[in-house]
C-alpha angles and dihedrals in degrees: 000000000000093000114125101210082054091058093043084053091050093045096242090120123038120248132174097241123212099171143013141169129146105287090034157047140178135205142184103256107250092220091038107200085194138030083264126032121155125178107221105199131172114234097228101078114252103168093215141322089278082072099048122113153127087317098052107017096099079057094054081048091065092045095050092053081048088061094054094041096052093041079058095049100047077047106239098132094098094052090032125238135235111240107202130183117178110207111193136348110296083050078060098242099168088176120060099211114093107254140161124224115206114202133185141101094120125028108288126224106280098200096085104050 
């Protein structure tokens, strides 16, 4: 498979980890749009949340609690943090491979939310 968040789970590209289990892992985005921004994926390939469904949902679940557990750990729960996830093309999801960015560390732009 030619996805790169599949070849960052297998090891076969670097990444700065900030969480892993065995249906996740996080890593430090490598363009942050904020002082903190963090992509939560799951490591079974869903190509985005316009594929999830009864089969992988309980998977989505875990990366979802992911998402909530890593937020805790970089600290961002006291100021709050934005959870994004582009689906297609026009959303601007440049990587087909569902994935959350968590963003925070400064006040983020309100205009789009």
């Amino acid at each position: 498979m030619d996805c790169l968040f599949c070849k960052i789970i297998a090891g076969e590209i670097p990444s700065n980890k900030v969480y892993e289990d065995d249906f996740v892992l996080a890593f430090h985005d490598i363009a942050p749009q904020a002082p903190t921004h963090v992509l939560v994926i799951p490591k079974a390939h869903i190509p985005s949340m316009a594929a999830v469904n009864e089969e992988n949902a309980e998977i989505v679940s875990k990366v979802l609690s992911a998402v909530s557990k890593v937020a805790k750990e970089l600290g961002l729960e006291e100021n709050g943090y934005r959870v994004v996830s582009n689906c297609g093309e026009y959303a601007g999801q440049t990587v087909h491979h569902l994935h959350f960015h968590i963003l925070g560390g400064k006040q983020l732009d309100l205009k789009m939310c």
